[in-house]
C-alpha positions as CSV (number, residue, x, y, z in Angstrom):
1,X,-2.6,96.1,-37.1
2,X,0.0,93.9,-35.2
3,X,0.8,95.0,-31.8
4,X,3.7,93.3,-31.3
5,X,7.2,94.8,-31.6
6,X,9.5,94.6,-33.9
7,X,11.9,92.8,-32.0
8,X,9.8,90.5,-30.2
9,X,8.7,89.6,-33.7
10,X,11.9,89.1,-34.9
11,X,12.5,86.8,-31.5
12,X,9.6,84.6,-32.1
13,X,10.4,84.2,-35.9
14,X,14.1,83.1,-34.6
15,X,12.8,81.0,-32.4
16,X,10.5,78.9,-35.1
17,X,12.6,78.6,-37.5
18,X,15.5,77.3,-35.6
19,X,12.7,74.8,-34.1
20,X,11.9,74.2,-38.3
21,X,15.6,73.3,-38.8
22,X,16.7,71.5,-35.8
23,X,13.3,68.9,-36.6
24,X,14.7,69.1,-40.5
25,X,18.6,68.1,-39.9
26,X,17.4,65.4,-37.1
27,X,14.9,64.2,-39.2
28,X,17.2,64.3,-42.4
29,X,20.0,62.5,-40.7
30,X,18.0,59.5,-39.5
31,X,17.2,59.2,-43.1
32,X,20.3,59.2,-44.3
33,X,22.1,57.1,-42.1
34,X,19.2,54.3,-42.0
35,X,19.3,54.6,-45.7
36,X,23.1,53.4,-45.0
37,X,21.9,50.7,-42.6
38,X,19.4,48.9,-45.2
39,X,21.8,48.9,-48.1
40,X,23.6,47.2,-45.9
41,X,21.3,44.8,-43.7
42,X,20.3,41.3,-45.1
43,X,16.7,40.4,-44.7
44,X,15.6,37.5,-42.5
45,X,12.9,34.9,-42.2
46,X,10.4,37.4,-40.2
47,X,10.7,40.5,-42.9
48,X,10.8,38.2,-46.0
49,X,7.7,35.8,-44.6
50,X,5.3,39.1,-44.9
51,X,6.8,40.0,-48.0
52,X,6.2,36.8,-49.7
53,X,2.6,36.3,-48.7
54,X,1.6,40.0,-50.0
55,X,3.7,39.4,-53.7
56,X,2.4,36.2,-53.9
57,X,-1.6,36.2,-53.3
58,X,-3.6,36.7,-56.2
59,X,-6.3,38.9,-54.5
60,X,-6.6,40.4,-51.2
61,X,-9.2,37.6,-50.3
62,X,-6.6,35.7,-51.2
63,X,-3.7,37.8,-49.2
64,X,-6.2,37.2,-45.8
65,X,-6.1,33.1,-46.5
66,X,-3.1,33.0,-46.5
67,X,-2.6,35.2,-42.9
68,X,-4.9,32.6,-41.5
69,X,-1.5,30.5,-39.8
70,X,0.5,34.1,-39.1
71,X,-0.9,35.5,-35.9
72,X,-0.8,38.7,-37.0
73,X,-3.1,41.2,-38.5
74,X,-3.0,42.2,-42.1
75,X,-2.5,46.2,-42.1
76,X,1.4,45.7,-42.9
77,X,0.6,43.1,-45.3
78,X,-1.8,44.8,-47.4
79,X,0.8,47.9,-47.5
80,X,3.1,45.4,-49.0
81,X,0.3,44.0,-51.4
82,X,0.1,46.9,-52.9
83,X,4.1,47.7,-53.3
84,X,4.2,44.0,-55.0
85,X,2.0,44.7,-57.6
86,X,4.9,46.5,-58.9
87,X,7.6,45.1,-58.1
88,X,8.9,41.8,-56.9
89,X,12.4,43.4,-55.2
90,X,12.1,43.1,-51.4
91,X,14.4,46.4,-51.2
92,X,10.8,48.5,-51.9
93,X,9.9,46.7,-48.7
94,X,12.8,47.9,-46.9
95,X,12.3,51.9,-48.3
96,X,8.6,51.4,-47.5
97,X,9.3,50.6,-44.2
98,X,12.3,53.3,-43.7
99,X,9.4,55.8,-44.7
100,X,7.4,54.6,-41.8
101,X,10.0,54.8,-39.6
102,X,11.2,58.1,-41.3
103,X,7.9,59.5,-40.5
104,X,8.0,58.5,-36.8
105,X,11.0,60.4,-35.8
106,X,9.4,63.5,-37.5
107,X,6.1,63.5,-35.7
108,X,8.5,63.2,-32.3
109,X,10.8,65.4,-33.1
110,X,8.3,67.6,-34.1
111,X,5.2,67.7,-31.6
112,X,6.7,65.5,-28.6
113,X,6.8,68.2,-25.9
114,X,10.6,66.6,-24.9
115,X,13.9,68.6,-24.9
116,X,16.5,69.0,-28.0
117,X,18.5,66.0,-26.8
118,X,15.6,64.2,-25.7
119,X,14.7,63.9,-29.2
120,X,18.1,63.5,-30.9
121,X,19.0,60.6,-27.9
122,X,15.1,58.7,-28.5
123,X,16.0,59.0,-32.5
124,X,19.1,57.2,-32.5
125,X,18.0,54.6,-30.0
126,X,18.0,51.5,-30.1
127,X,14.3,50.7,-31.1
128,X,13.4,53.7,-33.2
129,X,16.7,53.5,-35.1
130,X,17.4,49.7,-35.3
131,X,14.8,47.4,-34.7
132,X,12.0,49.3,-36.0
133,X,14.0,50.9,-38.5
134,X,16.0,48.6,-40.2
135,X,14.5,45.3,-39.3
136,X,11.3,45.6,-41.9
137,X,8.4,44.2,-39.5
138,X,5.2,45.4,-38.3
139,X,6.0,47.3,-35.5
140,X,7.5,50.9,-36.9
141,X,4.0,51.4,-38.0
142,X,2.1,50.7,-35.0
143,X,4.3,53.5,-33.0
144,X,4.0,55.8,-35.6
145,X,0.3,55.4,-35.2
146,X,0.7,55.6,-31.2
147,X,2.9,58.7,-31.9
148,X,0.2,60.4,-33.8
149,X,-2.6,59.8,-31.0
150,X,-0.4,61.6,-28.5
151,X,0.0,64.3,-31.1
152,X,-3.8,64.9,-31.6
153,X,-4.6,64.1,-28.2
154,X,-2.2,66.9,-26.7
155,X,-4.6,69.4,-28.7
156,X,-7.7,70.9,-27.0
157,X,-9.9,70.1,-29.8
158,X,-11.5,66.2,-29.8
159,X,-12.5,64.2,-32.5
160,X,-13.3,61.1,-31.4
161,X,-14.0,59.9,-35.2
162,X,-10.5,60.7,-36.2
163,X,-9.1,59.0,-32.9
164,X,-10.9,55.5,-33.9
165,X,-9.7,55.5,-36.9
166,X,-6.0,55.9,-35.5
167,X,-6.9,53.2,-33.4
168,X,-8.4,50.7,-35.7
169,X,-5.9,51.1,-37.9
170,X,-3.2,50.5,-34.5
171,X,-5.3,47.7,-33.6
172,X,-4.2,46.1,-36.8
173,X,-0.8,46.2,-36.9
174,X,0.1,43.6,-34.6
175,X,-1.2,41.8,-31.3
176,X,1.1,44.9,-28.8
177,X,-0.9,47.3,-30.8
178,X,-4.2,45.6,-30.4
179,X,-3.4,45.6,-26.7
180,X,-1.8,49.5,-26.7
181,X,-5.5,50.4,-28.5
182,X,-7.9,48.7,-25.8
183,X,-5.8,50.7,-23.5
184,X,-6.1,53.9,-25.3
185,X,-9.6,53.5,-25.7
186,X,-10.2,52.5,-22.4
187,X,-8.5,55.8,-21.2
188,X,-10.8,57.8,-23.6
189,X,-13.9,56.5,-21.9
190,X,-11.9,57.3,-18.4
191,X,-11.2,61.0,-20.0
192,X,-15.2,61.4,-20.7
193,X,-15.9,60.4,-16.7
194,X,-13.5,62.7,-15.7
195,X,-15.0,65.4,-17.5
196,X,-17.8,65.2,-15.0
197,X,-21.6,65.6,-16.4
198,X,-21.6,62.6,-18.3
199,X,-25.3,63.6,-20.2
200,X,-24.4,66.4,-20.9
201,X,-20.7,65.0,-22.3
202,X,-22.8,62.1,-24.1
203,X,-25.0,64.7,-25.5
204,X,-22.4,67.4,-26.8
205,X,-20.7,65.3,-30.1
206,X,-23.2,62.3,-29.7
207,X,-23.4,61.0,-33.4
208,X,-19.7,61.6,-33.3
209,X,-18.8,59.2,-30.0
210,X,-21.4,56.9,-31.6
211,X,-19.7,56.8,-35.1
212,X,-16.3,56.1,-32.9
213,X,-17.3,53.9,-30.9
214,X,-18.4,51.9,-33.9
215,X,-15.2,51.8,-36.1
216,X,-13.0,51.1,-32.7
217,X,-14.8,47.8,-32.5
218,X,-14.6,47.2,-35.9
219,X,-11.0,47.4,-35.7
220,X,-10.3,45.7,-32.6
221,X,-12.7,43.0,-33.5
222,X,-11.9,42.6,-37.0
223,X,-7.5,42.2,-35.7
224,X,-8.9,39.8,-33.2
225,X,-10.4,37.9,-36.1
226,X,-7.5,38.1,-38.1
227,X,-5.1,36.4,-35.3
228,X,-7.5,33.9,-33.8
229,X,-5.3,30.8,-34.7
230,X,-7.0,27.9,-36.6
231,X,-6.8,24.3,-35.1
232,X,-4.2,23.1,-36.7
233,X,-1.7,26.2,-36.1
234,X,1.7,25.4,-34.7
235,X,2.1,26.4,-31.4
236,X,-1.1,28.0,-32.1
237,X,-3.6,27.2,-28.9
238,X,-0.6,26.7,-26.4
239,X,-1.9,28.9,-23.4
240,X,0.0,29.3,-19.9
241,X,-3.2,29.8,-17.3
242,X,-2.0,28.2,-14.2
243,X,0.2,29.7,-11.6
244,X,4.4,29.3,-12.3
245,X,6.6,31.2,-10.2
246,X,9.3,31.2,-12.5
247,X,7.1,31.7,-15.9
248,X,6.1,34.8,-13.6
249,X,9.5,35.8,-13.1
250,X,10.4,35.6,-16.7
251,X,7.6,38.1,-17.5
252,X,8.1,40.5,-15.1
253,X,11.7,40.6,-16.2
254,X,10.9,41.8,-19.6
255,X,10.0,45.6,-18.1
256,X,13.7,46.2,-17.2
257,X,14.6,44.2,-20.8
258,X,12.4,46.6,-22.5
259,X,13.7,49.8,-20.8
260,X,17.0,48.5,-20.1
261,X,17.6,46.2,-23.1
262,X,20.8,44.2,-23.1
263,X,22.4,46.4,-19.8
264,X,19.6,44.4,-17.8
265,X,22.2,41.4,-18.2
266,X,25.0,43.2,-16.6
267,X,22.2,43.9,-12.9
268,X,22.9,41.2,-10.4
269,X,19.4,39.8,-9.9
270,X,19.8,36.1,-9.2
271,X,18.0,37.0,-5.6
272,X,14.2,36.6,-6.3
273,X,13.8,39.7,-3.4
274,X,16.3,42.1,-4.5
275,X,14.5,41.4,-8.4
276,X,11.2,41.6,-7.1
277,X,12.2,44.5,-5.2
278,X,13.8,46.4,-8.2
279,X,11.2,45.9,-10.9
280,X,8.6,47.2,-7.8
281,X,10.5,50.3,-7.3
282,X,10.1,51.2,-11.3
283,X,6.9,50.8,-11.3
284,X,6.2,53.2,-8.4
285,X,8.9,55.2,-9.5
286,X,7.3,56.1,-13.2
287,X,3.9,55.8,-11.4
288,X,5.1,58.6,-9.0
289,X,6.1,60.7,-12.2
290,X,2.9,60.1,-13.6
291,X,0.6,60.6,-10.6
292,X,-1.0,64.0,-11.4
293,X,-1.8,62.9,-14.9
294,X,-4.5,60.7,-14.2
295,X,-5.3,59.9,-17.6
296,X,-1.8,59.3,-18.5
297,X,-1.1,56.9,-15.6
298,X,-3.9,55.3,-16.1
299,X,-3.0,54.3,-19.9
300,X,0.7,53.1,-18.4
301,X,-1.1,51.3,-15.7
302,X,-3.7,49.3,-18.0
303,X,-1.4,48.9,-21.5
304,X,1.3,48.0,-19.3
305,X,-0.9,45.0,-17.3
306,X,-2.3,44.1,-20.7
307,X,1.3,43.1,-22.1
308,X,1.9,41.4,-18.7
309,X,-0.9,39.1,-19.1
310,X,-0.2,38.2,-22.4
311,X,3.0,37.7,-22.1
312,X,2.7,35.3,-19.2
313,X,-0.6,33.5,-20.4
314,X,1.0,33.4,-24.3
315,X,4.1,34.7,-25.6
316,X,7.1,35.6,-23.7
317,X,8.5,37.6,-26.9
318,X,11.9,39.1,-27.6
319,X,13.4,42.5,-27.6
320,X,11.3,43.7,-30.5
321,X,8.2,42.6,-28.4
322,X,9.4,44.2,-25.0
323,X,10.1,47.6,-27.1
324,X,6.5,48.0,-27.1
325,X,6.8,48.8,-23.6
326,X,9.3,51.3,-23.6
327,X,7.2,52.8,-26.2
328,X,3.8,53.1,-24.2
329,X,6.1,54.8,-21.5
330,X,7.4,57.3,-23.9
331,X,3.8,57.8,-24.8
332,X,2.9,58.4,-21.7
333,X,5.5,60.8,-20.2
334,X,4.3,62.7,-23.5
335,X,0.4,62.6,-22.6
336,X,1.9,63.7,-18.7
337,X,3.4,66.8,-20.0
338,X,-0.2,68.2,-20.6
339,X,0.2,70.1,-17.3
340,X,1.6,73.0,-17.2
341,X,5.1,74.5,-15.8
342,X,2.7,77.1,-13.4
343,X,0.6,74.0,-12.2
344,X,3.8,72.1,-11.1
345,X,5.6,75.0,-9.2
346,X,2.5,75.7,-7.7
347,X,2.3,71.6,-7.0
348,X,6.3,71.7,-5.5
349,X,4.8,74.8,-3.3
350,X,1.8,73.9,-1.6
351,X,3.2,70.2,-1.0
352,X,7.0,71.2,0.2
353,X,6.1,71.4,4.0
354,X,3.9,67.9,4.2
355,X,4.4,64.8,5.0
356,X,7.8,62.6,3.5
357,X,5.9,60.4,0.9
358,X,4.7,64.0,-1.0
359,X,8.2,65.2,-0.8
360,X,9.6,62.1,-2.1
361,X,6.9,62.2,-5.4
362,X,7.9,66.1,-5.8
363,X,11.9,64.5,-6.1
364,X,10.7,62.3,-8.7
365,X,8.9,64.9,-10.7
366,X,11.7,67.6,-10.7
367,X,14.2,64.5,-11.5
368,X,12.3,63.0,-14.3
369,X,14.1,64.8,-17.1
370,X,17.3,63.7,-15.8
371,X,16.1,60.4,-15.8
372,X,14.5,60.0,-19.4
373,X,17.7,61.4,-20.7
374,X,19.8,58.9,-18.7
375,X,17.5,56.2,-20.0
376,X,17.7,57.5,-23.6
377,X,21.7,57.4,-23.4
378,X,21.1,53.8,-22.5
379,X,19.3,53.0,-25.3
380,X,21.7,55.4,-27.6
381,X,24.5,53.2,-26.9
382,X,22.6,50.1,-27.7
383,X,21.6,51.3,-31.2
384,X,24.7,52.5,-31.7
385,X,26.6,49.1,-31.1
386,X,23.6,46.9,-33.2
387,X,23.5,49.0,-36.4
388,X,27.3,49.1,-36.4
389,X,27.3,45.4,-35.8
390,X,24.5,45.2,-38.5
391,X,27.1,46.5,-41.1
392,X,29.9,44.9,-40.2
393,X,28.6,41.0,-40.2
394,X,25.8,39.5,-42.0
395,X,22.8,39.8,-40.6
396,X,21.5,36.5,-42.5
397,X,23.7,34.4,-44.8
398,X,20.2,34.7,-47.2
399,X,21.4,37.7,-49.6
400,X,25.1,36.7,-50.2
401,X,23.3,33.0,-51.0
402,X,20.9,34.3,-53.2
403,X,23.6,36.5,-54.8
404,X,25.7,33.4,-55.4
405,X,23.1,31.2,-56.9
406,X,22.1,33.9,-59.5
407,X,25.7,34.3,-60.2
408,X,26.6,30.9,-60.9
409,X,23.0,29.8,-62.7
410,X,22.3,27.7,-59.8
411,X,18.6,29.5,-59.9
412,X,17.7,27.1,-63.2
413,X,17.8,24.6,-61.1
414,X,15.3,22.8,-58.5
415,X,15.6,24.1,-55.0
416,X,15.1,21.7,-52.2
417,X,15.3,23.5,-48.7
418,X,15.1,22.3,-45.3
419,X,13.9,23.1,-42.6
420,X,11.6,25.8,-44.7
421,X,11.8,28.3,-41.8
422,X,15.3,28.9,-42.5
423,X,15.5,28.2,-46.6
424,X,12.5,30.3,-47.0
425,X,13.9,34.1,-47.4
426,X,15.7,32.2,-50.2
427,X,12.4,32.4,-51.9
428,X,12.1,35.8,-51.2
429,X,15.1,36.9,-52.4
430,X,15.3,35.2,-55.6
431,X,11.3,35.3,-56.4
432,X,11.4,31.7,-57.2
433,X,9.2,28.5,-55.3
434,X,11.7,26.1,-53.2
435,X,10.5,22.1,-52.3
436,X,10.2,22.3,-48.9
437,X,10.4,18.2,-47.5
438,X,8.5,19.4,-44.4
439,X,5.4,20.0,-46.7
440,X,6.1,17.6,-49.3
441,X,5.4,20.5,-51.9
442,X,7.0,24.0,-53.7
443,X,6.0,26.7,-51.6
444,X,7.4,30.4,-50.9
445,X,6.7,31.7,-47.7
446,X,5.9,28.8,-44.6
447,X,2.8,27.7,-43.7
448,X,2.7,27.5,-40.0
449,X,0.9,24.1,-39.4
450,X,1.8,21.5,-37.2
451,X,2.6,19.1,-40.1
452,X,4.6,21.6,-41.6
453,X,7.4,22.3,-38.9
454,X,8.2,18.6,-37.8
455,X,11.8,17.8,-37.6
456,X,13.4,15.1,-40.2
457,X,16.2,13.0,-40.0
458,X,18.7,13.7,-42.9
459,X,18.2,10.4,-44.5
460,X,14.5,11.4,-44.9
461,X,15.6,15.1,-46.8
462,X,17.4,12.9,-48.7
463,X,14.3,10.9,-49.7
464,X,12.3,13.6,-50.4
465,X,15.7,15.0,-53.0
466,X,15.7,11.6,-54.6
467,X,11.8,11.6,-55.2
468,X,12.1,14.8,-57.0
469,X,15.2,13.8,-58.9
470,X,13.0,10.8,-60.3
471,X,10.4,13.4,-61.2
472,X,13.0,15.8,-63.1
473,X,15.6,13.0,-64.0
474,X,17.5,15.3,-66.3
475,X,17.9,18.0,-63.9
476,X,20.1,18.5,-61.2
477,X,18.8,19.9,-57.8
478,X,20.2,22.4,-55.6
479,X,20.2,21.1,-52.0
480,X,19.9,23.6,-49.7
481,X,20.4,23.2,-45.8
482,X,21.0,24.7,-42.8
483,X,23.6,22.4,-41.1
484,X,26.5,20.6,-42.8
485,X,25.6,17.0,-44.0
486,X,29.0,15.6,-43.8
487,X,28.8,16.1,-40.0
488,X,26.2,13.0,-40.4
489,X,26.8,9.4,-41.0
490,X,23.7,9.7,-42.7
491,X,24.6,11.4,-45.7
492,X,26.6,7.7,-47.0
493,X,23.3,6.1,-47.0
494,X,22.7,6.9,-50.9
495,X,20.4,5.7,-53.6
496,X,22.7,4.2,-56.6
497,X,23.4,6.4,-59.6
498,X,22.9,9.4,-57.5
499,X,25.9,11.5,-56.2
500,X,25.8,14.2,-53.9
501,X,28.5,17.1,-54.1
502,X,29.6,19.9,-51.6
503,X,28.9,23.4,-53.7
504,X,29.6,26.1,-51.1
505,X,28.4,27.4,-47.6
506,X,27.7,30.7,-45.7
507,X,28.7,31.0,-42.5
508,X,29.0,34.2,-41.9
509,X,25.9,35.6,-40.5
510,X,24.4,36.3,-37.1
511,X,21.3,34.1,-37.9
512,X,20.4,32.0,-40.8
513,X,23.7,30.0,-42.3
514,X,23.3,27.6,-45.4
515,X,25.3,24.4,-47.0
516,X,24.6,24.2,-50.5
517,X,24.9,20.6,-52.1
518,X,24.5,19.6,-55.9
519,X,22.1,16.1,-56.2
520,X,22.5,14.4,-59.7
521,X,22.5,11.4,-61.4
């Protein structure tokens, strides 16, 4: 028999279910209005390229050939492998990945240990509610996966079996997540030598660590694998491994890009000093909020340094790329919350008559919600202005093309397309091969070889347009670029008995833009 009064019962049932419904309407919104934001965002190279490779391999042997040239590892590619062996309409990508994304903002709303607006202002940002929302790529998953760890890892109960698998699986999602699961690992082993008697630790759970330990190397290795680039990969062994001051500066700069995004550009920081000096006082200032959670600082610390090095040695990366960082902060403010609100008074107490540099870590800690909201307003504003600009211009020019050529029967006829890393979501879109000149052959999705992406003069697309209209001399071809060809002198170098005609061109995109031409005899 229940102790607890009536009222109080009544009180803690009031309390849960307006916790139920504030997670349902955030959660249902975001739906909604991404719903709104797909319908009306045109796909792009990136998001068709992964698309095209899963719909057209003819076997999942097949679907990992053919990642050999990506960099990437194949867990969002066999997702879509599956989707296109039931349909060959990219928009299932788009819902696929809106469900991901979808999912994310529930597991945060839902078991982040953040305030109401916290969680309304983190939803509608920019990364959760743009670029890993409506931009279909292989990122939403990986933070739903990192979202999940700091849901299971909050709880007092460990399975390190379960955790692996969560972090094989983030391994694989892309290189940031490869990177974000060495660090969560690492921090796992740090949690274990924390704990204290480490036989006793290793002998409580044994097979269990063991069995871990075994599928978190599988994953990592098996993603390392995956993105080891062959020879022959374009830009594929560039590496950056001797000291540049300004290569260093360019890395360092994408923390504040990442937690900042596009205000960063409005910061005076042309003085090397006054930069070096700012991005040092974030780290020490997010370092100070993390201090007493060791295990939490020591995930920032690590996943953070991880991106750095890459990012230097490798890939600077855009916005998408720096998000990750932003991310592992979240993540770990969400880990540091595992103390309790009695631990930090009695922290503030014993520690508010001693020296300055104690007082000044107490200011950041009781300041720390006002500062995650203030960042999330940031990136609240920023969301808001892309996905309105997302539905007011063209993302790409690739939809209304592809529209147009099924509307006027231009898709019975051959498709030449250069360069291919432009034409190519053509292919995607209307499920049909293109001539790409760069590889002399009909492909769909581009092969990223060094052969593949040289540059050609116009006279020589033209070559490659004649060769195929000797090949199919009673067809016409559909000549597709991305600049105009009456802007060269080239174009009036023709073969005889061959004219070429102006058909239309997009322009009207924040990307990819397309002249279509008509090549007959």
């Amino acid at each position: 028999m229940s102790n607890t009064h009536p009222s109080n019962r009544h009180f803690i049932m009031a309390r849960s279910w307006s916790k139920e419904n504030f997670v349902n309407l955030l959660v249902f919104a975001f739906f909604c209005i991404s719903f709104i934001g797909i319908l009306n965002h045109e796909m792009w190279r990136d998001e068709l390229q992964a698309w095209m490779i899963a719909r057209d391999s003819s076997s999942l042997i097949n679907l990992f050939k053919n990642l050999r040239y990506e960099g990437h590892p194949g867990l969002w590619h066999l997702g879509l492998y599956v989707i296109t062996r039931f349909t060959s309409n990219p928009f299932w990508m788009q819902i696929y990945h809106l469900i991901i994304a979808t999912a994310t903002v529930y597991v945060f709303a839902r078991f982040s240990p953040f305030t109401r607006l916290t969680k309304i202002l983190f939803s509608f940002g920019y990364f959760p509610f743009y670029e890993y929302s409506l931009i279909s790529r292989n990122y939403a998953i990986g933070v739903l996966l990192i979202f999940i760890f700091c849901t299971l890892f909050r709880k007092p109960a460990r399975n390190y079996i379960i955790f692996s698998i969560i972090l094989a699986l983030l391994a694989n999602t892309n290189i940031y997540g490869t990177m974000i699961a060495i660090a969560i690992g690492t921090t796992l082993v740090l949690e274990v030598i924390l704990e204290g008697n480490i036989n006793r630790i290793l002998a409580d759970k044994k097979k269990q660590r063991i069995i871990g330990i075994v599928i978190f190397f599988i994953g990592v290795g098996g993603a390392i694998l995956q993105m080891l680039p062959p020879p022959d990969r374009w830009h594929g062994a560039d590496w950056k491994l001797d000291l540049d001051i300004e290569r260093l500066t360019q890395t360092i700069s994408i923390i504040p890009k990442g937690y900042l995004l596009m205000v960063w550009n409005y910061i005076p920081m042309s003085d090397t000093f006054l930069f070096s000096l700012f991005i040092f006082s974030v780290l020490i200032g997010i370092s100070l909020i993390l201090i007493n959670q060791r295990k939490a600082l020591f995930l920032y610390v690590s996943g953070t340094s991880l991106i750095l090095l890459f990012s230097y040695t490798k890939f600077i990366g855009y916005w998408r790329h720096h998000g990750i960082l932003f991310i592992l902060l979240i993540a770990c403010l969400w880990l540091s919350y595992n103390s309790n609100s009695e631990n930090y008074k009695n922290y503030n107490k014993s520690n508010s008559k001693k020296i300055f540099i104690k007082r000044f870590i107490n200011l950041f800690k009781r300041n720390k919600v006002r500062l995650i909201i203030l960042l999330m307003f940031i990136h609240l504003a920023v969301g808001i202005r892309f996905f309105a600009r997302d539905l007011i211009y063209p993302f790409s020019a690739s939809k209304a093309v592809a529209t147009y050529i099924q509307e006027k029967k231009l898709d019975n006829l051959i498709i030449v397309g250069y360069p291919s890393s432009r034409v190519s979501p053509l292919a995607g879109y209307l499920d049909k091969k293109v001539y790409y000149p760069q590889q002399n052959s009909f492909g769909s999705f581009v092969v990223w070889k060094k052969d593949n992406m040289k540059e050609m003069t116009t006279q020589e697309i033209l070559e490659h347009t004649y060769k195929i209209n000797q090949n199919y001399p009673n067809q016409s071809i559909l000549l597709i670029t991305n600049y105009s060809l009456e802007e060269n002198d080239e174009i009036t170098v023709v073969k005889p008995n061959i004219s070429i005609s102006k058909n239309s061109e997009f322009t009207r995109s924040l990307f990819e833009k397309y002249y279509l031409y008509i090549v007959k005899r």
